[in-house]
C-alpha positions in Angstrom: 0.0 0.0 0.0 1.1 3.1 -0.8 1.9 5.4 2.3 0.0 9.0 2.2 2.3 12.0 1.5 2.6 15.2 2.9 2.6 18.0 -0.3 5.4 19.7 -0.7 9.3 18.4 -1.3 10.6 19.4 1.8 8.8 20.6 5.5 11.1 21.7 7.8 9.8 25.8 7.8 6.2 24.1 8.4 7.3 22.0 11.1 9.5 25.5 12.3 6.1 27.1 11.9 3.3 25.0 13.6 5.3 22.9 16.2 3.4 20.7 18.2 0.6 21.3 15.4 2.5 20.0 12.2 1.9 15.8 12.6 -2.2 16.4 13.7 -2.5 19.1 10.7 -1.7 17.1 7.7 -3.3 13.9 9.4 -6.3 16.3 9.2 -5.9 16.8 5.7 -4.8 13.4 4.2 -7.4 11.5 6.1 -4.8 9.2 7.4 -3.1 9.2 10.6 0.3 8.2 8.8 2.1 10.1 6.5 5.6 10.6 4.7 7.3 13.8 5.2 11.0 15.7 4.9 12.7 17.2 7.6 16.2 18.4 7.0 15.3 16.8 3.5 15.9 13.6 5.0 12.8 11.6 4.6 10.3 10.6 7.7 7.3 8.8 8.6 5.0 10.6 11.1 2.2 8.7 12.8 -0.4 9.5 15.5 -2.6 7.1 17.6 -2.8 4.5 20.0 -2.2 1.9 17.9 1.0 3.9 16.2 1.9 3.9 19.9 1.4 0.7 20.5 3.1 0.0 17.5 6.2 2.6 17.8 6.5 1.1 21.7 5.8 -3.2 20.8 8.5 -5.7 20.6 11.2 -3.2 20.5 10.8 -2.7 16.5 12.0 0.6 16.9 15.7 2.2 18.6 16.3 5.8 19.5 20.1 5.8 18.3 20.4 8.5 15.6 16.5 9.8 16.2 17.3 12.8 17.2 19.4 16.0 16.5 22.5 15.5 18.0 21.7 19.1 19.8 18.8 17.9 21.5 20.0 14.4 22.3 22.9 16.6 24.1 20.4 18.6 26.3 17.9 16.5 27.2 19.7 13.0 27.6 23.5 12.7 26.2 25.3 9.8 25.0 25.4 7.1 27.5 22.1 7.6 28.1 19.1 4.8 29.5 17.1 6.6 26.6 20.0 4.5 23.5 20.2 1.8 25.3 18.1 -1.6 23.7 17.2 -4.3 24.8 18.4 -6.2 28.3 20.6 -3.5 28.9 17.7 -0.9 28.6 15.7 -2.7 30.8 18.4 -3.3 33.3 19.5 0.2 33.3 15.5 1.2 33.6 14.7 -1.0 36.7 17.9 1.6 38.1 15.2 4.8 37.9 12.1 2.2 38.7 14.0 2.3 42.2 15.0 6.0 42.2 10.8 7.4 41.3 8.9 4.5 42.9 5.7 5.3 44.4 6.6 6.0 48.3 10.1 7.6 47.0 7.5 10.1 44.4 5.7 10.7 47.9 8.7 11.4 49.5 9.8 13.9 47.0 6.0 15.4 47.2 6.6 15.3 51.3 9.9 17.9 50.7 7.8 20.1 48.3 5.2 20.7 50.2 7.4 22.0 53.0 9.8 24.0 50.7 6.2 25.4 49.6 5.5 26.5 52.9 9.1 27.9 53.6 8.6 29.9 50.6 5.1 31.6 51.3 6.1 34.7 52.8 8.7 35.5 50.6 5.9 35.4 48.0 3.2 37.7 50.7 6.4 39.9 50.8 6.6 40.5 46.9 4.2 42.3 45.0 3.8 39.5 42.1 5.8 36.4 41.4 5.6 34.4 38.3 4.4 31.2 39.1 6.5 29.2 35.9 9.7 30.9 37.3 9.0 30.1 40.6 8.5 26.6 40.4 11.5 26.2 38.4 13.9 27.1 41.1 11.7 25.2 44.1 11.9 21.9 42.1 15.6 22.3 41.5 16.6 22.7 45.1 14.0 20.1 46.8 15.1 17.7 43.6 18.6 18.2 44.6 17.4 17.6 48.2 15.1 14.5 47.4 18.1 13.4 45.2 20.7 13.6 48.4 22.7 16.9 47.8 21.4 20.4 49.9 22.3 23.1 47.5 23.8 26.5 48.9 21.8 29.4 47.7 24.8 30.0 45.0 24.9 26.4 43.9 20.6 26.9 43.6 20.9 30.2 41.1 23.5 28.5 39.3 21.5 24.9 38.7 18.1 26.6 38.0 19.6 28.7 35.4 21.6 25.3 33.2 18.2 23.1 34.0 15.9 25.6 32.9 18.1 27.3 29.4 18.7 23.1 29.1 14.7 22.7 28.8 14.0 25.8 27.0 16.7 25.6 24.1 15.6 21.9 22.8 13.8 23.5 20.3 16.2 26.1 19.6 18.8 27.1 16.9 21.8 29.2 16.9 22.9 31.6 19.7 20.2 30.4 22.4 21.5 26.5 21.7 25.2 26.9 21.9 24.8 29.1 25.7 22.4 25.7 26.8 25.4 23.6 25.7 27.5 25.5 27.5 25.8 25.4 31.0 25.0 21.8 30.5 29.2 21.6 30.5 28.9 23.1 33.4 26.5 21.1 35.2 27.9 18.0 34.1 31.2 19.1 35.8 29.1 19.2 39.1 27.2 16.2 38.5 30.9 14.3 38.0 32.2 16.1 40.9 29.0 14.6 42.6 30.0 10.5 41.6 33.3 10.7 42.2 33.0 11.9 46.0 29.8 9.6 46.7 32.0 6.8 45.1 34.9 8.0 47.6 33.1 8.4 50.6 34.3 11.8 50.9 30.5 13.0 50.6 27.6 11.2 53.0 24.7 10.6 50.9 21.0 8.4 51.8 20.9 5.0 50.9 18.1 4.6 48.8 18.6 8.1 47.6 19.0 8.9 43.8 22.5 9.8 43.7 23.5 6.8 45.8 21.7 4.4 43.4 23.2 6.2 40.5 26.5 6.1 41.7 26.5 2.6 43.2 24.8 1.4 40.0 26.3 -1.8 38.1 25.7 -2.9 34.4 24.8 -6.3 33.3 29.2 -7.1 33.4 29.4 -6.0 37.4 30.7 -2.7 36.2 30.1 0.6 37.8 28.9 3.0 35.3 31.6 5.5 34.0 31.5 8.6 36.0 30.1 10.1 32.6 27.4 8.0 32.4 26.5 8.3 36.1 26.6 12.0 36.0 24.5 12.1 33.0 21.9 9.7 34.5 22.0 12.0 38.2 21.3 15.3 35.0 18.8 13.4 33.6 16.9 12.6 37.0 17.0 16.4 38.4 16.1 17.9 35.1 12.9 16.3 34.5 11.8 16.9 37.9 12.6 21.0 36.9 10.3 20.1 33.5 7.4 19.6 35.8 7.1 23.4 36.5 6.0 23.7 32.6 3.2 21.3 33.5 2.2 23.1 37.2 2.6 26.3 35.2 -0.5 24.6 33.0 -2.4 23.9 35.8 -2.5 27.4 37.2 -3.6 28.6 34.2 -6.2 25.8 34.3 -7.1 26.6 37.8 -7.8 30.2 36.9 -9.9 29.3 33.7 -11.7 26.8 35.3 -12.6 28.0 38.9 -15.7 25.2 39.2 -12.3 22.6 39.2 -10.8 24.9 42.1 -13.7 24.7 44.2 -14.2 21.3 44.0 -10.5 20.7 44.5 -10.8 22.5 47.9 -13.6 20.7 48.8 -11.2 17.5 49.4 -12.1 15.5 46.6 -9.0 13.8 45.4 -9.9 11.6 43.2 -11.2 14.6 41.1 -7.6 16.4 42.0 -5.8 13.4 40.0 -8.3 13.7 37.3 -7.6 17.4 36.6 -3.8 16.4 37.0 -4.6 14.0 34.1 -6.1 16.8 32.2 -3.5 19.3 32.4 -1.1 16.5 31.3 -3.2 15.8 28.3 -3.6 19.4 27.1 -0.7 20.8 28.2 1.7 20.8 25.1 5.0 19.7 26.8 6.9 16.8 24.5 5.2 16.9 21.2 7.2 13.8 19.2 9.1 11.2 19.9 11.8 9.7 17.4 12.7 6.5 16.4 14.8 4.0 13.8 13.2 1.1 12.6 15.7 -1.8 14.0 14.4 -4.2 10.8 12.2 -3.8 8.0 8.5 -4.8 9.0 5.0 -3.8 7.5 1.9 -2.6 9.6 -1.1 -1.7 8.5 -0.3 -2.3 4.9 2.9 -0.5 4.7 6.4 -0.9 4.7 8.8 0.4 7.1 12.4 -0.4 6.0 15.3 -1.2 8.2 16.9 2.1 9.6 13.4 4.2 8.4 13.4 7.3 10.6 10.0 7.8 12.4 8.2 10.2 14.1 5.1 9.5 17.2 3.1 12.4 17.7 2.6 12.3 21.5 0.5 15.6 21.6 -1.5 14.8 18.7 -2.2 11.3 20.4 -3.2 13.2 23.5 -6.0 15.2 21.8 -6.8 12.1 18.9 -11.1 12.8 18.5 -11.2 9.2 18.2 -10.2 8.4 21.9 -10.9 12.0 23.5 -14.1 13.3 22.4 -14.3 17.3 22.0 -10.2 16.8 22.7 -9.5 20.6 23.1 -12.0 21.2 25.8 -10.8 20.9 29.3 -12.8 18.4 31.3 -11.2 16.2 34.2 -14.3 14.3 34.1 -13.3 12.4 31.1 -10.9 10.4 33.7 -13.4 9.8 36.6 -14.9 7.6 33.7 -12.3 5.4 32.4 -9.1 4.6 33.3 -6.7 5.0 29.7 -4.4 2.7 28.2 -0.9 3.0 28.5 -1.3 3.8 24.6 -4.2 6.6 24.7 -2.4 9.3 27.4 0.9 9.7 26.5 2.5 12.8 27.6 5.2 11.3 28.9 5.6 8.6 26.1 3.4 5.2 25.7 3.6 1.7 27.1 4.7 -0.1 30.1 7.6 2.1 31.6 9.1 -0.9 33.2 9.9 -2.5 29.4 9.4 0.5 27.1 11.5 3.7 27.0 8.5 5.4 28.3 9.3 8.3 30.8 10.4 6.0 34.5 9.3 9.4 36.3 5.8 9.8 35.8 4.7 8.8 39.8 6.5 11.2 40.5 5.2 14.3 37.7 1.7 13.1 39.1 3.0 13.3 42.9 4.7 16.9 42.4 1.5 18.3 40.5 -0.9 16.8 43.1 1.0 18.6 46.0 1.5 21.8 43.8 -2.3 22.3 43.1 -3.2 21.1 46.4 -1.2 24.0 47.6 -2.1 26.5 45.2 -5.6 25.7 46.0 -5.7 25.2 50.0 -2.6 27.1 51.2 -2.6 30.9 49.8 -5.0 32.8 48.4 -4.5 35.3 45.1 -4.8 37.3 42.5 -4.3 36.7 38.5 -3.7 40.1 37.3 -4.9 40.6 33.5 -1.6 39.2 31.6 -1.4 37.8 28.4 -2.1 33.2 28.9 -2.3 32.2 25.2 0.3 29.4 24.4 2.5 29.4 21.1 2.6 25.8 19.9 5.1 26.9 17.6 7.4 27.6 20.0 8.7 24.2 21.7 8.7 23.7 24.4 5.4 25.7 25.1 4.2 27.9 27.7 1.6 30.0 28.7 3.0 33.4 27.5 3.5 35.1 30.9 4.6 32.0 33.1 1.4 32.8 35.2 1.6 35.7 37.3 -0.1 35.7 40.6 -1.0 39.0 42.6 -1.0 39.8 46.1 -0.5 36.1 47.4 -2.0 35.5 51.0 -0.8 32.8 53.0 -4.4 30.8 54.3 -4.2 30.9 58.2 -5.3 27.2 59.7 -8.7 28.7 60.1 -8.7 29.5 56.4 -7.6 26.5 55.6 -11.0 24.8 57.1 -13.1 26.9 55.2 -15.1 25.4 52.8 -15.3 28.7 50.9 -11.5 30.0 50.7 -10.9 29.4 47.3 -13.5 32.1 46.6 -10.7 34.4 47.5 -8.5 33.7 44.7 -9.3 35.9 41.9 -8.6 37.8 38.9 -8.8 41.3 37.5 
């Protein structure tokens, strides 16, 4: 059968132009939720769906090695990596972060933002306006640092925040803005390898169980220790998704002020609904929008060929708001998840599958712990205002944001008496 094809000889200034949009727009058109395509005038197959994800994700058909620009593979995971491994090393390497972001070490690392939250409360009273995107970005690198087993001095904070954030914010990036992200990565990386080497001497205490003492006391499948490269890029790897999650709690708060019937029942106490608008955000929230891989052999699905070494692109976003599993998928409704439980293959922000086998994101207990506590808290311990500010979101521009990064006004801490108040989230409001 002969595969659909996008028009035009070459798409790269498209994909430049619509982002996250590009794979769902020409679906749209062809009728087909596969299609051939030229990036970089190298030829690509880009596919949508929970079967494509099921597909993309099954019997290890597919490899990341040589999916990616070499400039993002730098930022975001590095040579070395869990993410080009295949195989029985993959999965041995991934049941090493199944034990750092299991379920009561996610809870944990919820425990330590909560309390940084509170610690951090009257600085925000104190200020006039903080911007909630900024914000979380430094909390989640100094209570991931902490979770992970290294307190960061207020200097050592700045200076993490800044490479983890410019690291997340230049993946889709050219020229100028790329080169300074590789830069401070260098300079992380020199920390993180500082980090090993110590742990591994004894010179610096650290928690067993903790995520720097599993990374550094980590052996492969030959009894080896990982190289102090690889370990430094695993301990990067950790803390920096943890700091991604601010894009998704930035989300929420934009949710939360757009939706103010989800606040109030929220702060009523009902958590189930909490984790269902947590789902929500997750699904709309444009935050990775493809996933790349290499066909490992030739196969055919669904009629058509994919030929050894065929360069393929998953639309994760695109799945996350496919009409044929989310009905009505750009309207924000947490009720949709008090319904049905998903697949592994329908909601798949994070990537698809079983994350113990696949190269699906290890992490995501712990994305749904820190967004739990972080709308639990926005919602039950201040009270605010969202000043009139500018909350549309450039899909074009990857990763997205809201355009402001969420400003709140005039931030009250909620006194214990407040806090029992079935009526405090009527406080919170905007202008």
């Amino acid at each position: 059968m002969q595969m659909p094809k996008a028009p035009g000889f070459d798409h790269t200034v498209a994909f430049l132009r619509e982002g996250y949009d590009f794979v769902g727009n020409r679906c749209e058109s062809l009728g087909s939720d596969i299609f051939e395509a030229r990036l970089a005038l190298r030829k690509v197959v880009c596919m949508r769906g929970a079967q494509a994800c099921e597909q993309f994700y099954a019997k290890e058909k597919f490899t990341r090695v040589g999916a990616m620009p070499i400039t993002v593979l730098m930022l975001l995971q590095d040579y070395g990596s869990v993410q080009l491994l295949d195989g029985t090393p993959h999965r041995h390497r991934k049941s090493m972060f199944r034990a750092i972001g299991h379920q009561t070490a996610a809870k944990r690392l919820g425990t330590e933002l909560q309390r940084e939250w509170q610690r951090t409360l009257p600085r925000w009273e104190r200020a006039s306006s903080m911007v909630l995107f900024d914000e979380m970005q430094s909390m989640l690198t100094r209570v991931g640092a902490a979770w992970a087993g290294v307190n960061l001095t207020e200097d050592e904070a700045r200076a993490r925040t800044r490479e983890f954030s410019e690291m997340l914010a230049s993946t889709g990036s050219i020229g100028p803005k790329m080169v300074r992200a590789l830069v401070l990565r260098q300079r992380t990386e020199y920390w993180a390898r500082d980090l090993i080497k110590r742990t591994r001497s004894g010179k610096f205490a650290v928690a067993n169980g903790s995520a720097l003492q599993l990374i550094a006391s980590h052996r492969d499948l030959h009894g080896q220790l990982l190289s102090v490269k690889t370990a430094a890029v695993e301990l990067i790897n950790v803390l920096r998704a943890i700091v991604a999650v601010a894009r998704f709690i930035a989300f929420a708060g934009k949710a939360l002020h757009e939706h103010p019937a989800a606040r109030a029942r929220i702060d009523s106490g009902d958590d189930a609904y909490l984790h269902a608008f947590v789902q929500e955000v997750r699904r709309t929230a444009p935050f990775f929008p493809i996933i790349g891989g290499r066909a490992r052999e030739t196969f055919e699905w669904q009629g058509f060929r994919f030929e050894k070494g065929a360069w393929v692109l998953l639309d994760l976003y695109g799945t996350d708001q496919d009409v044929n599993v989310w009905p009505e998928p750009q309207r924000f409704d947490p009720l949709r998840f008090l319904e049905r439980e998903p697949t592994p293959f329908e909601l798949v922000p994070q990537g698809a599958g079983d994350a113990s086998l696949t190269h699906r994101c290890p992490g995501e207990d712990m994305t749904l712990e820190i967004m739990r506590v972080a709308v639990r808290e926005l919602v039950g311990s201040m009270t605010f205002i969202v000043p009139a500010q500018d909350l549309s979101v450039d899909k074009s521009a990857i990763p997205a944001l809201p355009a402001s990064g969420v400003i709140l006004a005039n931030v009250v801490r909620c006194s214990p008496r407040d806090e029992a108040s079935p009526t405090r989230a009527s406080s919170a409001r905007s202008i």
